[in-house]
TORPA-4810 file (N, C-alpha, C, O; in nm, 3 decimals):
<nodes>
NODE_1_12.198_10.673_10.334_12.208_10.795_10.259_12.355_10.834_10.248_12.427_10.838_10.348_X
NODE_2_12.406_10.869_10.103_12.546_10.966_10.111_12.557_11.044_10.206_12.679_11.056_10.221_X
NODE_3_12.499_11.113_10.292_12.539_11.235_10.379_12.567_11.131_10.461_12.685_11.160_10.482_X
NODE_4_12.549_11.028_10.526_12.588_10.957_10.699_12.712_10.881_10.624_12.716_10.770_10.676_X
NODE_5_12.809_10.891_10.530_12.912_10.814_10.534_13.000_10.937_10.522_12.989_11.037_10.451_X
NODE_6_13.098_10.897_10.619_13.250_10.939_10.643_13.364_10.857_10.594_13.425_10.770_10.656_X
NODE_7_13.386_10.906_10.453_13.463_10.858_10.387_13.629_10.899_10.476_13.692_10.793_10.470_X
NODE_8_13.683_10.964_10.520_13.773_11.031_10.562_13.806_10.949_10.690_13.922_10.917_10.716_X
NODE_9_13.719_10.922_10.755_13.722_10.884_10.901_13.660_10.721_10.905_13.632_10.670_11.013_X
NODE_10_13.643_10.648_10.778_13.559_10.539_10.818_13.433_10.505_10.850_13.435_10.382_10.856_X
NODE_11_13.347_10.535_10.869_13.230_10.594_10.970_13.113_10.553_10.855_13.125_10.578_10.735_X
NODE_12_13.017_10.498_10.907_12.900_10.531_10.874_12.811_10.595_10.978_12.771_10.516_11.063_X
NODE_13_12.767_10.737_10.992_12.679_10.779_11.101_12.517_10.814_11.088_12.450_10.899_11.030_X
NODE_14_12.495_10.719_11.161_12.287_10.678_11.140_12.245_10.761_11.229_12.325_10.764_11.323_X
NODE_15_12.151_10.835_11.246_12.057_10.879_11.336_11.916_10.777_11.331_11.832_10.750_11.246_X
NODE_16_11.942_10.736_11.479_11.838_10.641_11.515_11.691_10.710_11.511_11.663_10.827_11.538_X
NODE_17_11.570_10.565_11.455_11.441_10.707_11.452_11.375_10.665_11.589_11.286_10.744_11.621_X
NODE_18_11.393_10.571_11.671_11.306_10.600_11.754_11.352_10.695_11.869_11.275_10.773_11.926_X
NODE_19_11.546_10.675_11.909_11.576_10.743_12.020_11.637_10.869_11.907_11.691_10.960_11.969_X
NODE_20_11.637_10.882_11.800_11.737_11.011_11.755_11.845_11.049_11.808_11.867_11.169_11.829_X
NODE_21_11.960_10.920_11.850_12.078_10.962_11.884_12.167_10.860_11.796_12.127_10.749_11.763_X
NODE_22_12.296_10.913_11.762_12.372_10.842_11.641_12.448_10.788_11.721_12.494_10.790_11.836_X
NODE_23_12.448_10.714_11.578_12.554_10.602_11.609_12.602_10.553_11.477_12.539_10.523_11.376_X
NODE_24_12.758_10.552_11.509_12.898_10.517_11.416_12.883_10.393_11.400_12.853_10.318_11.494_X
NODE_25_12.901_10.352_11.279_12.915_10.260_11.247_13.032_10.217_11.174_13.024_10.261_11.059_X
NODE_26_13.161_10.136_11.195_13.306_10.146_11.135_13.322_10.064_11.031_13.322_9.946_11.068_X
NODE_27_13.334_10.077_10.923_13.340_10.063_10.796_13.506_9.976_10.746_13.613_10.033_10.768_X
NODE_28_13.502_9.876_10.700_13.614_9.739_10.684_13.640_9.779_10.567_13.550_9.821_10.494_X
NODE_29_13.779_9.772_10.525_13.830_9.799_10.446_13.742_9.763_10.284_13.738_9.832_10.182_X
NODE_30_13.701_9.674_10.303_13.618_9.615_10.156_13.478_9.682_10.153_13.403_9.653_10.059_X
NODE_31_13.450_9.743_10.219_13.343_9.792_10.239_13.316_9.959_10.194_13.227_10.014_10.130_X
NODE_32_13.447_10.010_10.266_13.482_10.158_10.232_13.499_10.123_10.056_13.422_10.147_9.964_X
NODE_33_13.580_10.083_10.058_13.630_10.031_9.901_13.518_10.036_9.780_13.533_10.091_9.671_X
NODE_34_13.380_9.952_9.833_13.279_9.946_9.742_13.218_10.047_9.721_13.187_10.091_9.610_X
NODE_35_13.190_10.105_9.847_13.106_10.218_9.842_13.158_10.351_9.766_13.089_10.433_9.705_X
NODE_36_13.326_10.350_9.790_13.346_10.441_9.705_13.297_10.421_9.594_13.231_10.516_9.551_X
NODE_37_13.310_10.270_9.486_13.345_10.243_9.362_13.173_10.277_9.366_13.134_10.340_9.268_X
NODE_38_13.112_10.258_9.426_12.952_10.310_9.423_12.949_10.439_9.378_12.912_10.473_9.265_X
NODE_39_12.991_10.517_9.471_12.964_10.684_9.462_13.020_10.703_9.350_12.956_10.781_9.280_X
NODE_40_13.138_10.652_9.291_13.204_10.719_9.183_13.088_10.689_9.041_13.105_10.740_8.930_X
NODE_41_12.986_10.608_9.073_12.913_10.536_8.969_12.788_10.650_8.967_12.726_10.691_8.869_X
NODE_42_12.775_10.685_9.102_12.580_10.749_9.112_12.560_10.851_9.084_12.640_10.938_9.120_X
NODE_43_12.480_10.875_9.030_12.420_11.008_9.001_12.436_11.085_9.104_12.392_11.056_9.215_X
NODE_44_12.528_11.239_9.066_12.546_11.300_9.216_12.452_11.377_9.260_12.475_11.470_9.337_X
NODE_45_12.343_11.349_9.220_12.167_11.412_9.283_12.134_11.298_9.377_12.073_11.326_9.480_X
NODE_46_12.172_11.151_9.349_12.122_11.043_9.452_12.146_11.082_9.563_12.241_11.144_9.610_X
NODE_47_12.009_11.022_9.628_12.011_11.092_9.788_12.095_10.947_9.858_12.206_10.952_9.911_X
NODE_48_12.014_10.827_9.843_12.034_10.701_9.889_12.151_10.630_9.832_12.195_10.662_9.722_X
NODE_49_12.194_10.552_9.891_12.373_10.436_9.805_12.278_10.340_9.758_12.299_10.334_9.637_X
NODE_50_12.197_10.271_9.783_12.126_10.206_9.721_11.968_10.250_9.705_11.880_10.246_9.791_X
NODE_51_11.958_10.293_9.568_11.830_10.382_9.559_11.694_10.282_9.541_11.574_10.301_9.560_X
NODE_52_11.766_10.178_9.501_11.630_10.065_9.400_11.584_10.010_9.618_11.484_10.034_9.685_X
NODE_53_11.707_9.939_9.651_11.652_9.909_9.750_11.589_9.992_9.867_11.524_9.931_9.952_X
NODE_54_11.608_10.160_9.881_11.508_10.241_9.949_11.414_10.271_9.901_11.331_10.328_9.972_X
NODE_55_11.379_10.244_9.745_11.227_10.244_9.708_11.194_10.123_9.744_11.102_10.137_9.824_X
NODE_56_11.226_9.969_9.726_11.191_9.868_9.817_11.167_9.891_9.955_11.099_9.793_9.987_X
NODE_57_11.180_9.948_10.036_11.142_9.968_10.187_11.089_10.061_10.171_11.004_10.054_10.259_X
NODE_58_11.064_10.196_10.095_10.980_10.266_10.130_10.806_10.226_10.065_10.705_10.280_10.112_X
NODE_59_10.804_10.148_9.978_10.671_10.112_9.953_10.613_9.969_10.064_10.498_9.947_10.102_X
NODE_60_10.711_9.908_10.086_10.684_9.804_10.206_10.832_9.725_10.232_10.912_9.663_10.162_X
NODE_61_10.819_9.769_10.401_10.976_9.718_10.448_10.994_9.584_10.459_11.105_9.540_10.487_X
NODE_62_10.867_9.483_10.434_10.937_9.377_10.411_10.965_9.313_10.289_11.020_9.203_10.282_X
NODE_63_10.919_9.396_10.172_11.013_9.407_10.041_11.178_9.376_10.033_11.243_9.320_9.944_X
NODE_64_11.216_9.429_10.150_11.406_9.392_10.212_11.356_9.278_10.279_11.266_9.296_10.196_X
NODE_65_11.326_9.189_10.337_11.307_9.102_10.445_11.274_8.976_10.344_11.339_8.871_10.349_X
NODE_66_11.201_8.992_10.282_11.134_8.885_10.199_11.260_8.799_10.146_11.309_8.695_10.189_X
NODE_67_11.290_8.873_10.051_11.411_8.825_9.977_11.525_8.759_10.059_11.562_8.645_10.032_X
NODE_68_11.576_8.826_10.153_11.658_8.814_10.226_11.614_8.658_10.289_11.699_8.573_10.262_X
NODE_69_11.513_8.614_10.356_11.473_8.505_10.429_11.489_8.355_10.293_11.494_8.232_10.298_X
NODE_70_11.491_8.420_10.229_11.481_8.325_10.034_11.602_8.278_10.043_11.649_8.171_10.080_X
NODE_71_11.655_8.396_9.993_11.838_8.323_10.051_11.890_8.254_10.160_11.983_8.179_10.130_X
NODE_72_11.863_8.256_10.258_11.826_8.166_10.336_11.796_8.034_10.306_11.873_7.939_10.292_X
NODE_73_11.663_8.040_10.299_11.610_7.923_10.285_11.690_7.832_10.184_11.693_7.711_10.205_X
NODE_74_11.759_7.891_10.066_11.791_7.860_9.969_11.913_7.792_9.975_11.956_7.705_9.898_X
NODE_75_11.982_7.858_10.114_12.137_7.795_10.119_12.093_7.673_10.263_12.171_7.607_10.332_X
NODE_76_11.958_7.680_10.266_11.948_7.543_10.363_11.932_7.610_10.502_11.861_7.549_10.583_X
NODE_77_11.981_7.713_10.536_11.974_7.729_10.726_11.836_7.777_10.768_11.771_7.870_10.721_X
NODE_78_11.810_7.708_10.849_11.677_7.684_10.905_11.660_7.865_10.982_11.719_7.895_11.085_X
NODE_79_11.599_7.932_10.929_11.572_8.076_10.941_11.403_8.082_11.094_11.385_8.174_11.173_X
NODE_80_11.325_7.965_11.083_11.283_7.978_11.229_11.248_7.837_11.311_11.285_7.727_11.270_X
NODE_81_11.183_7.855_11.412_11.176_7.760_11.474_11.080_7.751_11.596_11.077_7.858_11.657_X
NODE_82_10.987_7.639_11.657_10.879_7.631_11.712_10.917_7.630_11.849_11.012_7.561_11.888_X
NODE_83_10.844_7.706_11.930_10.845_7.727_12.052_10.697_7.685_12.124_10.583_7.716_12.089_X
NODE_84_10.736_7.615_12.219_10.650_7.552_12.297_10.541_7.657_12.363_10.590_7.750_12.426_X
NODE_85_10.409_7.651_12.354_10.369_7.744_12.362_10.286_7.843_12.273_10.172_7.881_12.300_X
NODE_86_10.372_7.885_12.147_10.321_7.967_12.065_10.266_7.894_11.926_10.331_7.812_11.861_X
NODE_87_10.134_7.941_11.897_10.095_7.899_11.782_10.190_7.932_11.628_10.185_7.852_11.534_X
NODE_88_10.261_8.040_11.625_10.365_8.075_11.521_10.485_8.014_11.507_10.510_7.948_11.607_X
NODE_89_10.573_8.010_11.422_10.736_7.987_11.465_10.754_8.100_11.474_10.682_8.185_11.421_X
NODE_90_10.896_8.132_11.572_10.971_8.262_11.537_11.084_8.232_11.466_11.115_8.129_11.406_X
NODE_91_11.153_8.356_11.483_11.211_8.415_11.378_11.313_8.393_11.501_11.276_8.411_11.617_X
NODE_92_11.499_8.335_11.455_11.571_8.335_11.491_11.685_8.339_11.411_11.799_8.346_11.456_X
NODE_93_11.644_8.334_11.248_11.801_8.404_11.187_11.740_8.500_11.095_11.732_8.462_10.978_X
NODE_94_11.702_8.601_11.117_11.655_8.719_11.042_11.813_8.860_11.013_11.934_8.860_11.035_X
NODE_95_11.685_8.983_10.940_11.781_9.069_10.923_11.838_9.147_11.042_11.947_9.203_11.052_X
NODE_96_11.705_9.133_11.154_11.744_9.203_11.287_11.858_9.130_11.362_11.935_9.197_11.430_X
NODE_97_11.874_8.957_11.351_11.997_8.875_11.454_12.123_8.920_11.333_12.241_8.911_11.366_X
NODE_98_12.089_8.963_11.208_12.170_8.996_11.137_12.289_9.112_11.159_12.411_9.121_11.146_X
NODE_99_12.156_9.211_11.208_12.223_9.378_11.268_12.282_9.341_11.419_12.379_9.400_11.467_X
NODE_100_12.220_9.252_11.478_12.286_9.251_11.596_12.426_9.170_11.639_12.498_9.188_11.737_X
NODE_101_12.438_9.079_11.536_12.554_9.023_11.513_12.701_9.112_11.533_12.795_9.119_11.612_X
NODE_102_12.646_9.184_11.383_12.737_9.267_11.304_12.789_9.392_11.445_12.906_9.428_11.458_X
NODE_103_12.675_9.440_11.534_12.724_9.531_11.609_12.771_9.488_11.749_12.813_9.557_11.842_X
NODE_104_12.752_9.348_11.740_12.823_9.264_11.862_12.974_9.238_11.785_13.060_9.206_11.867_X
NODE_105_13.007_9.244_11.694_13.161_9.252_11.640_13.176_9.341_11.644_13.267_9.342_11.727_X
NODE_106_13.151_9.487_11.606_13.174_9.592_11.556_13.234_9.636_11.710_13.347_9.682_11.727_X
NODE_107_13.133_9.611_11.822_13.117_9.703_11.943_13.053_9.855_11.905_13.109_9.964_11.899_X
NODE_108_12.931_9.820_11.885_12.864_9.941_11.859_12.761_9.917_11.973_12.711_9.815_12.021_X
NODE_109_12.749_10.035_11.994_12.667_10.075_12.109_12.618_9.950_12.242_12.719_9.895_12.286_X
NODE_110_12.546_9.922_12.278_12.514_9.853_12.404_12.527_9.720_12.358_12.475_9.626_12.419_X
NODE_111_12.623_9.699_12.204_12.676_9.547_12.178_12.800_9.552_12.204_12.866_9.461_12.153_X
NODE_112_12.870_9.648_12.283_12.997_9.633_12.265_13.090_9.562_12.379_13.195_9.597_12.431_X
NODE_113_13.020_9.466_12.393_13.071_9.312_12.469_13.185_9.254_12.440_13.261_9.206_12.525_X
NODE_114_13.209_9.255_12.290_13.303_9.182_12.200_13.431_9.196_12.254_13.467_9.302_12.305_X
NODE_115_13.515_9.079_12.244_13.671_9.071_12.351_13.747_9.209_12.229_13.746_9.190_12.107_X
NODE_116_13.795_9.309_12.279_13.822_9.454_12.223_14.012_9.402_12.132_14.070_9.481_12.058_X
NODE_117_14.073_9.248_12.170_14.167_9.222_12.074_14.178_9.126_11.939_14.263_9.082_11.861_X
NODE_118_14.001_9.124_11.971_13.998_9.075_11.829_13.937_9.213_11.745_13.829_9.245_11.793_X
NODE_119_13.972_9.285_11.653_13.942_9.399_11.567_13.917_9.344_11.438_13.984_9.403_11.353_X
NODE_120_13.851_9.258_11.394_13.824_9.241_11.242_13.827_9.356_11.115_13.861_9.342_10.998_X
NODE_121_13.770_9.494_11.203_13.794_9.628_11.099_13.903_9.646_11.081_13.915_9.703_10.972_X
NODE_122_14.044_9.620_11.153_14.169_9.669_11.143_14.258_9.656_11.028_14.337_9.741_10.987_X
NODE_123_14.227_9.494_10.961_14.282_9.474_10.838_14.222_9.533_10.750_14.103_9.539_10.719_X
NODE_124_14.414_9.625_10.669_14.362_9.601_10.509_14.431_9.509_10.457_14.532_9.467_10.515_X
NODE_125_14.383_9.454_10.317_14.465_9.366_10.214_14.584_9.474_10.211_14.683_9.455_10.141_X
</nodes>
């Protein structure tokens, strides 16, 4: 949603729904960049930055997931894999190892493991 970005400060700030406590999310130079060139585009009644894809998750969330696993498949990387044991494959390159990636670089919240002198957000062009 427009209201959780901090254009000023970098920031994207989420309120989590299961614990309802936020969390910052720091925003890379190419990123701030788009989103402006977004906002400057949207209707300033839009609630959402991407409206088509929150009507995709709000009629069914794996409407986002679907697609996403396509591309995948599409560029070849093997998205799951069989475990001894379980009648299913799981899931080992999804959108969730996706989010957790991103906040194991970022150092966001209980990912923030990441060696603190590598800063990938720090550059701009």
């Amino acid at each position: 949603m427009w209201s959780e970005i901090d254009f000023k400060d970098n920031y994207i700030k989420h309120k989590m729904m299961k614990t309802e406590k936020y969390v910052e999310i720091p925003m890379i130079f190419s990123l701030r960049k788009y989103m402006m060139e977004l906002r400057e585009k949207a209707n300033k009644q839009q609630k959402y930055v991407l409206p088509v894809h929150a009507e995709m998750y709000r009629k069914n969330a794996s409407g986002i997931i679907i697609p996403y696993q396509g591309f995948l498949d599409d560029l070849g990387i093997a998205t799951t894999k069989e475990v001894k044991g379980r009648t299913r494959r799981v899931s080992v390159k999804d959108l969730h190892a996706l989010r957790h990636s991103f906040a194991y670089i970022a150092g966001v919240g209980k990912h923030s493991t990441c060696d603190s002198s590598i800063n990938p957000w720090a550059h701009d062009p």
